[in-house]
Each structure stands twice: as structure tokens, then as C-alpha cells.
Backbone as CSV, one residue per row, in Angstrom:
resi,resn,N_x,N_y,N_z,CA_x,CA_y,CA_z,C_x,C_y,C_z
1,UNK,7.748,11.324,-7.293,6.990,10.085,-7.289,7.821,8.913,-6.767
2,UNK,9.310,8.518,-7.065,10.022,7.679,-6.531,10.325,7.821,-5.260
3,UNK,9.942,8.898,-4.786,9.993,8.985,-2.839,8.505,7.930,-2.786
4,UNK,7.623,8.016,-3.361,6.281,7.610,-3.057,6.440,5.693,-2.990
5,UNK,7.486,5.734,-3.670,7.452,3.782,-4.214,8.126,3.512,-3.185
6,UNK,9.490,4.165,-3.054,10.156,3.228,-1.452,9.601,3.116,-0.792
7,UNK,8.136,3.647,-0.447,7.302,3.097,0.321,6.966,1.594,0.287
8,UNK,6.855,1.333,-1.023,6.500,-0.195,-0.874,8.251,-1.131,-0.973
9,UNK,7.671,-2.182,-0.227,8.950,-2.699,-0.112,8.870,-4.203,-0.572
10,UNK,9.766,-5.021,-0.451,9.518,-6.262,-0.976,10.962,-7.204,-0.269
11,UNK,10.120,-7.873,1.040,11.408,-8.524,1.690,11.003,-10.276,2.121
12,UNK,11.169,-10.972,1.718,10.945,-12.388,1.960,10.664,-13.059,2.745
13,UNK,11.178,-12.245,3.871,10.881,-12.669,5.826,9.536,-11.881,6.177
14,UNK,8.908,-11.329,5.163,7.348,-10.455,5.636,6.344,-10.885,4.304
15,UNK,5.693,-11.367,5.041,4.267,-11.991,3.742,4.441,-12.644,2.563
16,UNK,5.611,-13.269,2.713,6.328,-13.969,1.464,6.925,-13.555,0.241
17,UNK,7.177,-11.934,1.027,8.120,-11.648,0.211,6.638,-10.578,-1.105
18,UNK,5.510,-10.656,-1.040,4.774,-9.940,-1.337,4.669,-8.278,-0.780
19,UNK,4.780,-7.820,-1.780,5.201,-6.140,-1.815,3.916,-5.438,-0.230
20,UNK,4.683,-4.418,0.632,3.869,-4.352,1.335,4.698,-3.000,2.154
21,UNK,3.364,-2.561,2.907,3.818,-0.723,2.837,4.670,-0.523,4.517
22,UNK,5.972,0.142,3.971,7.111,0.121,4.608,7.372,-1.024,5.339
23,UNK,7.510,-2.162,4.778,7.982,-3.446,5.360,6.961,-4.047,6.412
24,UNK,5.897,-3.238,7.021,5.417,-3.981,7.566,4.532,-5.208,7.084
25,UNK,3.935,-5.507,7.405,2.980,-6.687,7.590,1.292,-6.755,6.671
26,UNK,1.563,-5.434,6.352,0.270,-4.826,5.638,0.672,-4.897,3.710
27,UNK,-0.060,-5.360,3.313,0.009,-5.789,1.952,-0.326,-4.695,1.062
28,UNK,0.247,-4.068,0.139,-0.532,-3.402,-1.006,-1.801,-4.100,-1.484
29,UNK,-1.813,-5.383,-1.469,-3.419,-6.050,-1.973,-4.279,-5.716,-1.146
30,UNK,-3.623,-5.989,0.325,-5.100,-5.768,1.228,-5.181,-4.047,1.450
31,UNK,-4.324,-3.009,1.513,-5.024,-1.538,1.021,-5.956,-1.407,-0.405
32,UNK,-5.407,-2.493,-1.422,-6.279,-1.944,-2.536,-7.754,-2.785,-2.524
33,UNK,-7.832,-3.198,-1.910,-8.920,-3.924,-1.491,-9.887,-2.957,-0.403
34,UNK,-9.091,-2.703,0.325,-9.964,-1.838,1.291,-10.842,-0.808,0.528
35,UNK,-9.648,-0.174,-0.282,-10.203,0.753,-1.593,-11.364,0.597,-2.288
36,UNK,-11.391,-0.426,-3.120,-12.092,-1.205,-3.657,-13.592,-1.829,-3.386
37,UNK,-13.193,-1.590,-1.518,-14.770,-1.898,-1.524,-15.128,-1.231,-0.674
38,UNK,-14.535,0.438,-1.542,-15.455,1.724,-1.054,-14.956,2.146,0.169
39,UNK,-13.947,2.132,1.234,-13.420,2.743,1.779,-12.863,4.517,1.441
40,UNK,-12.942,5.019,2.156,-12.608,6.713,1.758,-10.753,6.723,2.032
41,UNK,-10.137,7.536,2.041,-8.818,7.333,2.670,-8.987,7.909,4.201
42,UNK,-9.196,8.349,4.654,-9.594,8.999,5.877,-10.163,7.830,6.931
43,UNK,-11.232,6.822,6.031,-11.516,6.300,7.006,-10.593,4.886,7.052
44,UNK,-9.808,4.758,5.683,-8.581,3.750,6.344,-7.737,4.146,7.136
45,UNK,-7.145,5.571,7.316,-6.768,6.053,8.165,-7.117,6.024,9.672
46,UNK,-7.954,6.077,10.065,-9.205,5.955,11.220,-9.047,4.159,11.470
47,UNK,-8.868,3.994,10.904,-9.365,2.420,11.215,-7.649,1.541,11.257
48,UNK,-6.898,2.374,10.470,-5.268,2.015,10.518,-4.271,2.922,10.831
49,UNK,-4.243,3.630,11.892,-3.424,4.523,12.341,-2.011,4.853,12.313
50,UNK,-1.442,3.618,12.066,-0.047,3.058,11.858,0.167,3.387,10.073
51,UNK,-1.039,4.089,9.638,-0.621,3.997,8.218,-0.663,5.380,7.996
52,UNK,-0.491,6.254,6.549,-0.202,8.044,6.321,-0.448,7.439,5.132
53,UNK,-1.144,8.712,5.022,-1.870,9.490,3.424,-0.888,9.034,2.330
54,UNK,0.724,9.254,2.180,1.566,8.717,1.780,2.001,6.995,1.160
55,UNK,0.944,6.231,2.214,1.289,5.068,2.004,0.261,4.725,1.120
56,UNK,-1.059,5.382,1.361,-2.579,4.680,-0.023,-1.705,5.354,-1.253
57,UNK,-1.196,6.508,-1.252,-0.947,7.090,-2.718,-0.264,6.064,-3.526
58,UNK,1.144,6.129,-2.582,2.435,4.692,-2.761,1.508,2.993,-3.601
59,UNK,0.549,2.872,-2.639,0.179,1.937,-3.407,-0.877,1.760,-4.283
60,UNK,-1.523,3.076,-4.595,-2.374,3.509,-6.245,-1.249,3.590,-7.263
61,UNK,0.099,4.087,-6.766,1.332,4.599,-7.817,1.663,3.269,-8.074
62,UNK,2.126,1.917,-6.913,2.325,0.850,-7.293,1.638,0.310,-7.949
63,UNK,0.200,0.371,-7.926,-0.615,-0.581,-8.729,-0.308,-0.400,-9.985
64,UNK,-0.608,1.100,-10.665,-0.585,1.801,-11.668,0.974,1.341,-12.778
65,UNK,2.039,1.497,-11.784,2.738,1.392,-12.716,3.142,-0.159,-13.177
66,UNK,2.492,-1.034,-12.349,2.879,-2.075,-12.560,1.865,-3.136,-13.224
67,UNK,0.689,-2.267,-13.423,-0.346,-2.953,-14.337,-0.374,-2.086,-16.056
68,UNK,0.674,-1.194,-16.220,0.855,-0.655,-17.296,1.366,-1.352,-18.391
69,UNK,0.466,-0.951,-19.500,1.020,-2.277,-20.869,2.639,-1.335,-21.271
């Protein structure tokens, strides 16, 4: 599972420093959002090519562990 988190990264010079999948430019908020309003993974895939099956998991695992009481 900790191979799955270095996926998300958190660097100050990209989106203010808001956590986002392998440094690029793409936000864990805006994948869980895509999610959220009913996207499949396949078709974020399709529609974000630059992204892998690897990176939605990474940021269900991020959400998860970081909204845990």
C-alpha cells in the first residue's frame, strides 16, 4: 500500500503545495471529484491518459487514510 501513497506528492511550486498525483498538476480533489460525480475509472482513464489505474487507487488510499478518526 505505501508504494500506492508515493504516488501522491506534496510540493509547493505545484498547486500550492496541495497533494497531487505524481507531482503533476492534477489534484487528488479534482480525481475525487471526478469520482464523485459518477465517473467509472476507465472512463477517467479515457478522458486522462497521462493518468494509470494506480494513481485513482493512490488517491481513494489517500483520502481514506487521511479522513480516518
Amino acid at each position: 500500500m505505501q508504494d500506492l501513497l508515493n504516488r501522491i506528492t506534496h510540493n509547493p511550486e505545484v498547486r500550492n503545495g496541495a497533494p497531487t498525483i505524481r507531482n503533476m498538476r492534477f489534484t487528488v480533489s479534482e480525481l475525487l471529484s471526478l469520482l464523485a460525480a459518477g465517473m467509472t475509472h476507465d472512463e477517467i482513464l479515457n478522458d486522462y491518459p497521462y493518468l494509470e489505474k494506480d494513481d485513482i487507487l493512490a488517491c481513494l488510499l489517500y483520502a481514506a487514510q487521511n479522513l480516518a478518526a
